[in-house]
DOLUM-498951 format. One record per residue (C-alpha): chain; residue number from 1; x, y, z; residue in three letters. Coordinates in Angstrom, 3 decimals, always signed. Last residue first. Layout:
BEGIN
 cadena num     east    north       up residuo
      A NUM        X        Y        Z     ALA
...
This chain:
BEGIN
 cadena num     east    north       up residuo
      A 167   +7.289   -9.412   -2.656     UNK
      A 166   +6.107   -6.382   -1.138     UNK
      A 165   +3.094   -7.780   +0.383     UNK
      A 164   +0.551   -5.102   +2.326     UNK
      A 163   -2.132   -7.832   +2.470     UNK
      A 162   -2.491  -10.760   +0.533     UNK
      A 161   -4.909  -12.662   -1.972     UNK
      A 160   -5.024  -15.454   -4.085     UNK
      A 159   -8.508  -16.095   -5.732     UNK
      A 158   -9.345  -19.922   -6.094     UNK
      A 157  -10.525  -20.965   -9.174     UNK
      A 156   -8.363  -23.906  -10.301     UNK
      A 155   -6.532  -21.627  -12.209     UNK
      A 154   -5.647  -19.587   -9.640     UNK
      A 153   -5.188  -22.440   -7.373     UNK
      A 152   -2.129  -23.780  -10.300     UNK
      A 151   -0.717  -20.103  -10.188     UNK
      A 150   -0.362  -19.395   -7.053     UNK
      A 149   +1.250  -22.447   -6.025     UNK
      A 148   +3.722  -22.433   -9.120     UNK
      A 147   +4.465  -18.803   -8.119     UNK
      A 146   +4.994  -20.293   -4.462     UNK
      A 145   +7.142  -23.187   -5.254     UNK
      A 144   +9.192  -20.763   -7.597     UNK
      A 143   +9.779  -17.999   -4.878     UNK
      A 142  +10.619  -20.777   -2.325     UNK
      A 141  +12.767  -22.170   -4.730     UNK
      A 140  +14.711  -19.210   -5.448     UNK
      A 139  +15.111  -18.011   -1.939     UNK
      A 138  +12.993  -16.146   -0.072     UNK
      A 137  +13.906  -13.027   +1.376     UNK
      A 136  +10.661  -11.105   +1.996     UNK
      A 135   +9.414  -13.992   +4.078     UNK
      A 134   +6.397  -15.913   +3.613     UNK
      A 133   +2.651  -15.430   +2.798     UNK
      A 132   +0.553  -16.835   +0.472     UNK
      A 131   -3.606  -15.766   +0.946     UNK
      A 130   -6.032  -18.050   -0.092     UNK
      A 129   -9.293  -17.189   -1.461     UNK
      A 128  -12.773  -18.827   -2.637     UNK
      A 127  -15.221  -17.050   -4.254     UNK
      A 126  -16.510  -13.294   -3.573     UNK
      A 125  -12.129  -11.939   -4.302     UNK
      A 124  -12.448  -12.936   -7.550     UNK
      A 123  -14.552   -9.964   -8.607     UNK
      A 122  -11.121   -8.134   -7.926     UNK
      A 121   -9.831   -9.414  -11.569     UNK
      A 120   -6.166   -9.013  -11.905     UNK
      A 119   -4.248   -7.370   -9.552     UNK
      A 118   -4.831   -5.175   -6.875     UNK
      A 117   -3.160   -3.595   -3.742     UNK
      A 116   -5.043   -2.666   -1.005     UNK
      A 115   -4.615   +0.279   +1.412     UNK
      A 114   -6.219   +0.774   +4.379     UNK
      A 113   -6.121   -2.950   +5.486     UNK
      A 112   -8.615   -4.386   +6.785     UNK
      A 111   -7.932   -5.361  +10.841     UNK
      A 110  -11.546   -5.456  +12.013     UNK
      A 109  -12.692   -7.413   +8.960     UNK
      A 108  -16.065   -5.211   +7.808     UNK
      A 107  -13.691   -3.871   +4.829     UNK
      A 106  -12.546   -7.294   +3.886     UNK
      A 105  -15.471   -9.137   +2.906     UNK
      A 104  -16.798   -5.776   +1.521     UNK
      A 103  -14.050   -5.894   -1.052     UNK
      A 102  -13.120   -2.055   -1.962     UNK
      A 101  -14.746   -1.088   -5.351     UNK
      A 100  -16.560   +1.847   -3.476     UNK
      A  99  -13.474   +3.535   -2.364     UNK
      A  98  -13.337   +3.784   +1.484     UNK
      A  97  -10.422   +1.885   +2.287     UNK
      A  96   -8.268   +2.347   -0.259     UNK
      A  95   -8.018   +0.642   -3.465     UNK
      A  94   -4.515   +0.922   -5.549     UNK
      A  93   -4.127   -0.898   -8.810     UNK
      A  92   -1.640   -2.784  -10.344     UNK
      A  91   -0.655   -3.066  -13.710     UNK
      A  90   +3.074   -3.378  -12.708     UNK
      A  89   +4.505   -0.991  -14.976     UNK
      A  88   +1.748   +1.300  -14.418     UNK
      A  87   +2.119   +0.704  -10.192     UNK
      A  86   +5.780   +0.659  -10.490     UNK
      A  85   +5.332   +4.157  -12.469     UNK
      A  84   +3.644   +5.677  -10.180     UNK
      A  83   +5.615   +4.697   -7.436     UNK
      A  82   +8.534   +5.947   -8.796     UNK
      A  81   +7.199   +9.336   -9.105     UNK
      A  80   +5.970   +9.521   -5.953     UNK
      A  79   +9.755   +8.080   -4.366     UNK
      A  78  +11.236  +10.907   -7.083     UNK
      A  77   +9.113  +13.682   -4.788     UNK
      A  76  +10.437  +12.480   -1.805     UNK
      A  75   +9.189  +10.668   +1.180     UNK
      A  74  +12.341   +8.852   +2.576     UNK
      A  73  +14.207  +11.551   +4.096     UNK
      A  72  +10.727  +12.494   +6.466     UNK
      A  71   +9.969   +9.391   +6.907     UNK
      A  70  +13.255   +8.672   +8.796     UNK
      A  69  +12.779  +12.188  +10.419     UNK
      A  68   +8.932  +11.002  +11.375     UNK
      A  67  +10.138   +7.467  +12.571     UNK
      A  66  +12.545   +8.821  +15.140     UNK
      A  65  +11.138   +5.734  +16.981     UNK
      A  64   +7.947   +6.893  +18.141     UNK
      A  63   +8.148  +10.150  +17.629     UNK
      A  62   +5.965  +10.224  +13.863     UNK
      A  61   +3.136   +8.395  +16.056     UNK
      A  60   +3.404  +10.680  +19.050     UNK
      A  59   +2.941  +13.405  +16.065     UNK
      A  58   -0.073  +11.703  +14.186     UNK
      A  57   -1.691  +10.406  +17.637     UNK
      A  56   -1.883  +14.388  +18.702     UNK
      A  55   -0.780  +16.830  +16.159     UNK
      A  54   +1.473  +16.888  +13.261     UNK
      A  53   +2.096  +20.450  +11.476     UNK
      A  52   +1.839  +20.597   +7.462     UNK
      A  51   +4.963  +20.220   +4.985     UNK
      A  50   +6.887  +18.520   +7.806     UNK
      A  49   +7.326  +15.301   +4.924     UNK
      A  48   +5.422  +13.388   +6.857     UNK
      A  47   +2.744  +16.113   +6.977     UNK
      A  46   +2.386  +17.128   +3.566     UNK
      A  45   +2.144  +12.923   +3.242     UNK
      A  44   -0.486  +12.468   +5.538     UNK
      A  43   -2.209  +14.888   +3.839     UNK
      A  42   -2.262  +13.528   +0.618     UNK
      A  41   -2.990  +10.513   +1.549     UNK
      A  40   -6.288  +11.102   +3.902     UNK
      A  39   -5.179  +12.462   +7.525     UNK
      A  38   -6.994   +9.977   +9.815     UNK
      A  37   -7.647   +7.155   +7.398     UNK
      A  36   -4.446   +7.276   +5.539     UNK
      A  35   -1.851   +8.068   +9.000     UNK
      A  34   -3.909   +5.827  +10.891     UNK
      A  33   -3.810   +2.847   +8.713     UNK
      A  32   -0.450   +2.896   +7.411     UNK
      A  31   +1.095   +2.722  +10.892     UNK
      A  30   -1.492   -0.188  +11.539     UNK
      A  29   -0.805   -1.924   +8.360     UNK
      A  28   +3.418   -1.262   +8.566     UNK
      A  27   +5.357   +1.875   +8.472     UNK
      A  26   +8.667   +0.586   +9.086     UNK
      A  25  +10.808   +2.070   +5.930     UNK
      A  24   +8.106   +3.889   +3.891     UNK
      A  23   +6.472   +1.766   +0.683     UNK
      A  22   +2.629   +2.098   +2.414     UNK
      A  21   +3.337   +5.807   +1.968     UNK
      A  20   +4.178   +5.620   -1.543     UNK
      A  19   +0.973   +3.417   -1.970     UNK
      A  18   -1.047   +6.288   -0.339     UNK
      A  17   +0.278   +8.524   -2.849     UNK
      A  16   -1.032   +6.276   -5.792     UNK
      A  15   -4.319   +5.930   -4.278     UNK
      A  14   -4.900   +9.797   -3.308     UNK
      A  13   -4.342  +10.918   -6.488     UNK
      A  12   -1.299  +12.038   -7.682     UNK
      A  11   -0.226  +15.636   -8.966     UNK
      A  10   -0.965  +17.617   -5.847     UNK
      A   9   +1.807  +15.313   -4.632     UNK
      A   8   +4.326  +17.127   -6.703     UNK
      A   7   +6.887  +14.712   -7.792     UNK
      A   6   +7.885  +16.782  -10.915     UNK
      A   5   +5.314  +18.887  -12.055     UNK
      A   4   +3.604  +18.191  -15.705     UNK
      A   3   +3.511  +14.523  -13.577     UNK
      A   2   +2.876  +11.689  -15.183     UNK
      A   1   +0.457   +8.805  -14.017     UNK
């Protein structure tokens, strides 16, 4: 999405901003989570970067760790813009939570993600799935093994699915 305003999270929607948060240093599901389902994205965001005041869970969670200054650096106007443009780039799309075209499989799992990434055709995700995981530094023939992987259950009809990957 382009912005008429530079970086201006008024000029996202909530799905692209939440998958700026998701991209902060140590924010993880649970982090994630609570900040998008307690605050929505847009708020959460005003309020990591100390645009609107944190209270209760939201400001013991931005202590813990100095995580809120971290945040704080990280959340910029060119990491919005970046994002949006990964996501384009990428073809990806950006389902939280509560949108309708979330998987209902997932949503009623006690640990669903609030923010899922998507791919290709999410129909897929009603027939058989695997999800890949592995480190974020693979090497070379891990990434190969597990592109090859991917692809040859994808085409045997088995969706491939993950949570929160950055790989």
């Amino acid at each position: 999405m382009s912005s008429p305003q530079h970086g201006s999270v008024g000029n996202y929607d909530e799905s692209t901003v939440a998958a700026a948060l998701a991209s902060l240093s140590g924010v993880g599901p649970a982090r994630l989570r609570t900040l998008v389902v307690s605050l929505g994205a847009h708020d959460a965001w005003r309020t990591v970067r100390g645009e609107l005041p944190a209270r209760d869970h939201i400001a013991a969670l931005l202590r813990d760790g100095d995580l809120g200054r971290l945040w704080c650096r990280e959340a910029t106007p060119e990491l919005l813009d970046r994002t949006a443009a990964a996501l384009s780039a990428g073809n990806m799309r950006v389902l939280l939570i509560d949108d309708p075209e979330y998987p209902p499989v997932l949503r009623n799992d006690h640990a669903a993600p609030a923010v899922l990434f998507v791919r290709g055709n999410l129909a897929a995700c009603a027939a058989r799935r695997v999800g890949i995981i592995g480190t974020r530094s693979a090497s070379a023939a891990g990434r190969h093994f597990a592109r090859r992987l991917g692809t040859q259950l994808a085409a045997a009809g088995v969706a491939v699915v993950s949570g929160l990957a950055r790989g």
